[in-house]
N, C-alpha and C positions, 0 to 999 in steps of 0.2 A: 656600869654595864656598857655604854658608849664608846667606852675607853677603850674595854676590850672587844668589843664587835670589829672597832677599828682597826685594832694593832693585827686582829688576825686577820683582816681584809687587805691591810697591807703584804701581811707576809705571804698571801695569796697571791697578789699582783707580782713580788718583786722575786714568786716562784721559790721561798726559802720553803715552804713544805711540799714543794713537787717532787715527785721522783728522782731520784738518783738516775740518770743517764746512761746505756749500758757500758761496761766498761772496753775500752779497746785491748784486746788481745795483740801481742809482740811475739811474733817468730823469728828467733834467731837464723837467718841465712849460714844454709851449711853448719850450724852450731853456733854456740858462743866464741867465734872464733876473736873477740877481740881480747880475748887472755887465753884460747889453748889451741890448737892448730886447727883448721878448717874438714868437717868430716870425722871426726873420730871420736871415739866411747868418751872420752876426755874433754870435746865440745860438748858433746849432749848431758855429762853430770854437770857442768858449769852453767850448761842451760838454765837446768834446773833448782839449780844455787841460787843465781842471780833475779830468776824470778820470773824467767820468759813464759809464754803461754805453748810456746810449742816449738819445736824445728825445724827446719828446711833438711834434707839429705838429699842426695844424689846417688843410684845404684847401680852398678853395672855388673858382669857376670865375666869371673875366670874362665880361659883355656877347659879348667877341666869343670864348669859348671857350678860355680858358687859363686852367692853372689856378695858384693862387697862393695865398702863407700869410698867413692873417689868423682871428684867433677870434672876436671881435668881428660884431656885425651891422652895425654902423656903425664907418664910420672917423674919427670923433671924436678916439677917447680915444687910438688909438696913432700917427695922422697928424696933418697941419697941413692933412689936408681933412674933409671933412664930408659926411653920405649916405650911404646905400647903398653898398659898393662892387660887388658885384654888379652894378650898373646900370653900372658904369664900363668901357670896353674897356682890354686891358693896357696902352697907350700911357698912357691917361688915368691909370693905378694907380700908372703908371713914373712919372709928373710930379712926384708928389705926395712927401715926404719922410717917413721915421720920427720920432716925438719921440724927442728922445733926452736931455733934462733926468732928473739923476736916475742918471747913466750919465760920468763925469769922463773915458772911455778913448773916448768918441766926442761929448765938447763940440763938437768945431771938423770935427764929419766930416759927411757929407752920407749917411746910409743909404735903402735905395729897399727896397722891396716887392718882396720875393722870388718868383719864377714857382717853381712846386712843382717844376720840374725844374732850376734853379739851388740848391733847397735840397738835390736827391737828387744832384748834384753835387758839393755838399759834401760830404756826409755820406758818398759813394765813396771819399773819400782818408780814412777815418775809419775805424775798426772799430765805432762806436756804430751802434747796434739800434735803431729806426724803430717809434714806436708812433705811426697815425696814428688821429686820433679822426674817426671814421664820424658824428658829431653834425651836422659840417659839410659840405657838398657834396650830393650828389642822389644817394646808394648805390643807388639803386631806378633809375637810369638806366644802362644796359647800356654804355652810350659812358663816360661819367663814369667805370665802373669801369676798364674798358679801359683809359683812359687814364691812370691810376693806376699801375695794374699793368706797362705798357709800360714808363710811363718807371721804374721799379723795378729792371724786369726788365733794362733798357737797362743803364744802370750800377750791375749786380749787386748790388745792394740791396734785391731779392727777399726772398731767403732769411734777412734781418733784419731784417725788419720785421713787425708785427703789427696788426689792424684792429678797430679799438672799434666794433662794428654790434650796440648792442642792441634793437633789434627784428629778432626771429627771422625775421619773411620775406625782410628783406631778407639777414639775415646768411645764410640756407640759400641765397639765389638765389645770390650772392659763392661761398660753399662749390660748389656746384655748378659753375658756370663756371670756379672755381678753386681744384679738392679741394686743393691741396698749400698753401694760406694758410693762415695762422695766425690765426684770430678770439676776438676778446673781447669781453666784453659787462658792462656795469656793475649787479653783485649787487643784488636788489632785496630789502631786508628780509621781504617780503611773502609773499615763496617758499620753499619749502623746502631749506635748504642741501644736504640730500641729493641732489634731484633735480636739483640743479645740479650736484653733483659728475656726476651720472649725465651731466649734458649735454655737461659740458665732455667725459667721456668718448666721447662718441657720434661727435663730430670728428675727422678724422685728426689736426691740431695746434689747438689753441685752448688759450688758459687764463681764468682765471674776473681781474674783477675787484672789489676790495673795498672801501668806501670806509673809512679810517683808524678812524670814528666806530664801524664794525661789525665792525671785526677783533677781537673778545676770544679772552682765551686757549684759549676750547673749542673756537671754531669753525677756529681756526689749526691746532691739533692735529689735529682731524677735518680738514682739508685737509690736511696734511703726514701724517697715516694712509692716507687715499687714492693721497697719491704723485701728485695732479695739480699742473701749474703756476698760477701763479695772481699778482697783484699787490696791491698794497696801496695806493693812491693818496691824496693829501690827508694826506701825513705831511709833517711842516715845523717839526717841533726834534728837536736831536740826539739827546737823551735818551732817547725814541719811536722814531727809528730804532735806537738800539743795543739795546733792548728787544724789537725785529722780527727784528732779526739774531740774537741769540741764541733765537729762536722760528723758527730757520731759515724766515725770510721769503723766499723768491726772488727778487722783486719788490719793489721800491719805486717811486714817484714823490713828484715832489717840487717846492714853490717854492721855497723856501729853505734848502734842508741844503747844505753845501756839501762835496764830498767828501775836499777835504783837513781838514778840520777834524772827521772825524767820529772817528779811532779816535786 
């Protein structure tokens, strides 16, 4: 009886019957782009192949009012066109091809420039979580948001997704029109970590984002004391992610971690 009073007092101390830790979530940057190009229907099923918890996108809106994924100012570096795309109507976006050098699983394929409601299409047959970054697009325009939100809401992929608006007016106006969104905004060394916790509090859902550079171990602790959520973004070797994960990170994003290869 001794014996085992003991063995279980041990496995108490040395925490093997405590809880399971929660698990850290991996958002693909831009998609899985480290096997299919950056932005497109093609990143996002890869996403979801490999095992990511959710996506990063970027949204912008055609000449003639659709909206569509591209990070970029110019479509140089990810097409075989050139200019502005903004200036371009979706016909003219549709014309045009992804590069896809650099990518062996779509050598001989022809991929096209995703309208943001073909990529919220995908991502419906998916269980991956939607982080769209607010850098891109017009957020201060009440239609733009609208139409964001719609098609979201359309193929219930609302309530998984989350909006990068750091600048506060526009993110309160977003919050206002649409208490139950989830906003985030990228930490600026320059502010007080405190009164950010305070902010991120002040929102019915928001979490705080943090660039990799300025996650040290006090200010993870003082967030994971608070008990808000929060990300970690610009992490990109393994070793740095399993380092976050045992500092119960919540959050990651990422270009290059690949989720089977992490544990």
């Amino acid at each position: 009886m001794k014996k085992v009073m003991l063995t279980v007092t041990m496995l108490i101390l040395t925490g093997c019957i405590a809880q399971k830790a929660k698990e850290t979530k991996i958002i693909a940057h831009r998609g899985a782009h480290i096997v299919a190009p950056e932005n497109t229907v093609e990143a996002i099923e890869k996403a979801n192949d490999l095992g990511y918890s959710g996506v990063e996108i970027d949204v912008r809106t055609s000449k003639d009012g659709i909206n569509f994924l591209m990070h970029d100012d110019t479509l140089d570096r990810t097409t075989n066109g050139s200019g502005e795309e903004e200036k371009l109507t979706i016909k003219e976006l549709k014309d045009l091809e992804i590069k896809t050098a650099g990518y062996p699983d779509y050598k001989n394929e022809v991929l096209k420039i995703p309208t943001f409601e073909e990529a919220v299409e995908s991502i419906a047959k998916t269980k991956l979580e939607v982080n769209i970054d607010g850098s891109k697009g017009n957020w201060a325009d009440e239609k733009f948001v609208y139409s964001i939100m719609q098609t979201l809401k359309k193929y219930k992929v609302y309530n998984r997704s989350f909006f990068v608006l750091s600048d506060k007016k526009i993110r309160d106006s977003v919050v206002k029109c649409y208490p139950d969104a989830t906003v985030s905004w990228l930490y600026d060394s320059k502010n007080n970590i405190d009164d950010e916790i305070k902010q991120v509090k002040s929102y019915e859902k928001s979490l705080l984002s943090i660039s990799n550079s300025q996650a040290d171990k006090e200010m993870l602790n003082k967030l994971n004391q608070a008990q808000i959520n929060y990300q970690v973004y610009g992490v990109n070797d393994n070793e740095r992610f399993l380092e976050l994960q045992k500092q119960s990170v919540p959050i990651i994003e990422t270009d290059k971690i690949d989720p089977t290869k992490v544990n």
